[in-house]
N, C-alpha and C positions, 0 to 999 in steps of 0.2 A: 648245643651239646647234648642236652636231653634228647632232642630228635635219634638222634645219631646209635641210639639204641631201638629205636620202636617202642614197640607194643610191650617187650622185654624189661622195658626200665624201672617198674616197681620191683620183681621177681629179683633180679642183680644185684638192687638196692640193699633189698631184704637181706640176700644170701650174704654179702661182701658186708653189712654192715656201714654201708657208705653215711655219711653226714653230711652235709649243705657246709661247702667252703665259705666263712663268715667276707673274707673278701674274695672279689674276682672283676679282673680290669684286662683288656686284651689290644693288643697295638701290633699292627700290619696283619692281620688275621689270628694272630697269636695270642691264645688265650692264659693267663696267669691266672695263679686263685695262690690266696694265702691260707691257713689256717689259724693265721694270727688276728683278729676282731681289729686290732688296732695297730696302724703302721704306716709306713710311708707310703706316698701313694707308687703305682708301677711308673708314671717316668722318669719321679727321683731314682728307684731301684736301676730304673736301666741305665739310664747317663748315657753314658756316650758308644753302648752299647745299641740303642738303635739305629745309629748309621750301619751297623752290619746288618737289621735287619732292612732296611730301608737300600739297602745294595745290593739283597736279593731280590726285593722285590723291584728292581728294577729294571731285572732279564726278564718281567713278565708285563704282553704287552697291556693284560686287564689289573696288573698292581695286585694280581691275584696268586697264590698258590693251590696246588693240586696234593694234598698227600692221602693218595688213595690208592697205592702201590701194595700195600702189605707192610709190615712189621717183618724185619727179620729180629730175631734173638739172639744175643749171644752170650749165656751165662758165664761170668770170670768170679775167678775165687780170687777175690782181692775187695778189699775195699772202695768204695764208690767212690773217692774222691781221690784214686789210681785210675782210676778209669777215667775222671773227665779231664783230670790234669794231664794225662798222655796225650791226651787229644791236641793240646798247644804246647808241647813240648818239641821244639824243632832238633835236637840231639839223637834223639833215637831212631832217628826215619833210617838212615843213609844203612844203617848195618843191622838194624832188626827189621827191615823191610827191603832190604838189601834186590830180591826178585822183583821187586814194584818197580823201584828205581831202573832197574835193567831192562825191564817189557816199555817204561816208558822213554826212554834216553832218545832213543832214536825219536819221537816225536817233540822232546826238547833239549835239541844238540846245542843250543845257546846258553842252556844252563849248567855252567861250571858250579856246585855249589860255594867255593872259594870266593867267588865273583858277583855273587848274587846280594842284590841291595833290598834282603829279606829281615825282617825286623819281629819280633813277639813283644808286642805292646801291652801294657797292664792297664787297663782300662778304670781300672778302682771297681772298688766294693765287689770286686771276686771276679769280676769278667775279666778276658784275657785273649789275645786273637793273635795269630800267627798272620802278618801283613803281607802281601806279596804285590798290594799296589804301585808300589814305587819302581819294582824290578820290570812288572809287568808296563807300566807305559814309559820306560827308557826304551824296552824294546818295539814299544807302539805296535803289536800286534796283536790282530782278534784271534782269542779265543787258542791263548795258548795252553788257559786252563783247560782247556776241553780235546786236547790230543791235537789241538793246530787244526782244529774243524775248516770247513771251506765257507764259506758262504752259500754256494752254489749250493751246497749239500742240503741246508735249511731254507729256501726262498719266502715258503709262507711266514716261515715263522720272522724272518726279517723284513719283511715287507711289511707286517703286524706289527713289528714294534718300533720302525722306523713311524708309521702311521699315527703310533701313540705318543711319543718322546719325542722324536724328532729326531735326525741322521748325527746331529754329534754329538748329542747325548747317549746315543744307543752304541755309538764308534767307543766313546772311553767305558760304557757301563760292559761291553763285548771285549776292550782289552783289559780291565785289570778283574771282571770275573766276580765272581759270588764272591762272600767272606768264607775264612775259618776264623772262629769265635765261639768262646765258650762262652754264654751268658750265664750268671751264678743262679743256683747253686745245679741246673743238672738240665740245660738244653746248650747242646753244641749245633753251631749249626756247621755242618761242615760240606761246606763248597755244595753242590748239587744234592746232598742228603742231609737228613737232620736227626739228630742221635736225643735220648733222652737215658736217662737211668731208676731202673728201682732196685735200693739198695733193700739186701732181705736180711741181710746182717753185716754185724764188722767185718768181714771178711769174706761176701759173697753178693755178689749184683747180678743183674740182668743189664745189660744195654740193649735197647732198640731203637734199631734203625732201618727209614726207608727213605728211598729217593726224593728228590724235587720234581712234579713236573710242572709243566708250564698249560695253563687251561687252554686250547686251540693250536696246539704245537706236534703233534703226532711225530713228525719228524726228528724234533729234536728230542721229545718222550723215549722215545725206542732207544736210541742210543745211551742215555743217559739210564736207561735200567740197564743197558749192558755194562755201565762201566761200576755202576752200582755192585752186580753180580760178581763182577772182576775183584773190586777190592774190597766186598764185607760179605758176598758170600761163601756157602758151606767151602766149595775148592779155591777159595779166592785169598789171597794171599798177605793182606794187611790186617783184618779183625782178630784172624784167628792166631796169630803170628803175636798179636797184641795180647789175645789172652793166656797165650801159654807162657809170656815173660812176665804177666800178671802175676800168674799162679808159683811161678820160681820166684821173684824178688816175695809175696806173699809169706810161702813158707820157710822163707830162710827168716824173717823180723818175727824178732820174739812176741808170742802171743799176748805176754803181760803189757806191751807198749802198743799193739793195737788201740785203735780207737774208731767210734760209732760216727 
C-alpha cells in the first residue's frame, strides 16, 4: 500500500495527519485495516461474505484483480449508510432507474421481473447481497450479466480461463456472473465495479467507484469501462439518478433524527 504512493508517502502522511491502522488483514487482494487494537479477526467479520468475493475472483484467469481504471466520484447529500443500503435494495431499480432498464430490455427479453427467482440475502453482521444466481442458471446462459456478451467476442480471455479452472467451472462462474454484495460497513462490490464510501458528515458522502478489470484481458477490459461509463458516469444514468433521490428523501427527514 505504502508503494503505491512513491517517494510522496511521508509529505501525505504529514499533511492528512494519517496514523498506522493498529489492525490490518486482506483476503483475495482486498485489503482491511481496523482502527480498533482489539477485535475479531477479518474472516469472522466476513462470514459468508467471502464467497462474493471469491465469485469474483473467479472471472479472473490469474485469481487476480486490476483496479487501476480511475475513481469516479460522486458526492450525495445524504447520509452514508443511504448510499450503501441503495446499493441492495431491489425495489427502486425498476422506476428510479426506469432508462437503464429500458436501454438494457432488449438484451434481457427473458427477464420478466414478475418471474425472476431473484433474492436479497442477509448475510449477518451488516453484509447483504442482491442474488441473481439462481435466476441466472435456470436460464443456463453465459454471460447474461454482461449484455449477453458472445464468446467469440472475448477468445483470449476464454481460452485464459478455461486454461486456469477448467471448462465447467468457467461455464457456471460465466453464467451466474460477479456478485452484488455489500460487505459492512462501506465496500460494495457491485457486479464489474467496486464502490466504497467516505462519509464527511451526517448528511453528506462521497462514493467512489471504478470498474473490474481482469489482468490479461484487454478485450473484455474495454467493454467493461464502457458499460462502467454508461451506468456511473457524469451522462450515465444510474449513480446520478441515485443521488438526486438521495438528496430529496435527505431533505424532506428532519434534521433532529439524522444520524452519524
Amino acid at each position: 500500500m505504502r508503494e503505491g504512493y512513491g517517494e510522496q508517502f511521508p509529505e501525505i502522511r504529514a499533511a492528512l495527519g494519517l496514523v498506522k491502522a493498529p489492525r490490518q488483514e486482506s483476503y483475495g487482494g482486498f485489503v482491511f485495516a481496523s482502527l480498533a487494537a482489539e477485535g475479531i479477526p477479518l474472516a469472522d467479520h466476513l462470514g459468508h461474505a467471502r464467497g462474493a468475493i471469491d465469485r469474483l475472483l473467479a472471472l479472473s484467469p490469474s485469481g487476480q484483480l486490476q483496479l487501476s481504471a480511475g475513481w469516479m466520484k460522486h458526492r450525495m447529500f445524504c447520509n452514508w449508510k443511504m448510499v450503501m443500503e441503495n446499493n441492495v435494495d431491489g425495489y427502486h431499480a425498476l422506476f428510479t432507474h426506469q432508462s437503464v432498464y429500458d436501454a438494457v430490455r432488449p438484451a434481457k427479453v427473458s427477464h420478466v421481473p414478475s418471474k425472476t427467482e431473484t433474492l436479497v440475502r442477509d448475510m449477518g453482521d451488516g453484509h447483504s447481497e442482491i442474488d441473481y444466481a439462481t435466476e441466472y442458471r435456470r436460464l443456463d446462459e453465459e454471460f447474461v450479466w454482461f449484455g449477453r456478451l458472445k464468446r467469440e467476442k472475448v477468445p483470449g480471455y476464454i481460452e485464459a480461463l478455461e486454461s486456469a479452472h477448467g471448462a465447467a467451472v468457467v461455464h457456471d462462474a460465466l453464467v451466474i456472473g460477479p456478485p452484488h454484495t455489500l460487505i459492512y460497513p462501506n465496500l460494495f462490490l457491485a457486479e464489474m465495479n467496486v464502490m466504497t464510501v467516505e462519509p464527511l458528515s451526517s448528511g453528506e458522502t462521497i462514493a467512489y467507484t471504478t470498474p473490474v478489470l481482469i489482468p490479461g484481458a484487454p478485450e473484455l477490459n474495454r467493454r467493461t469501462l464502457r458499460r462502467t461509463e454508461g451506468a456511473m458516469g457524469r451522462p450515465a444514468s444510474s449513480s446520478p439518478t441515485t443521488a438526486r433521490s438521495a438528496r430529496a428523501i435527505s431533505s424532506a427527514w428532519p434534521p433532529a433524527r439524522r444520524s452519524g
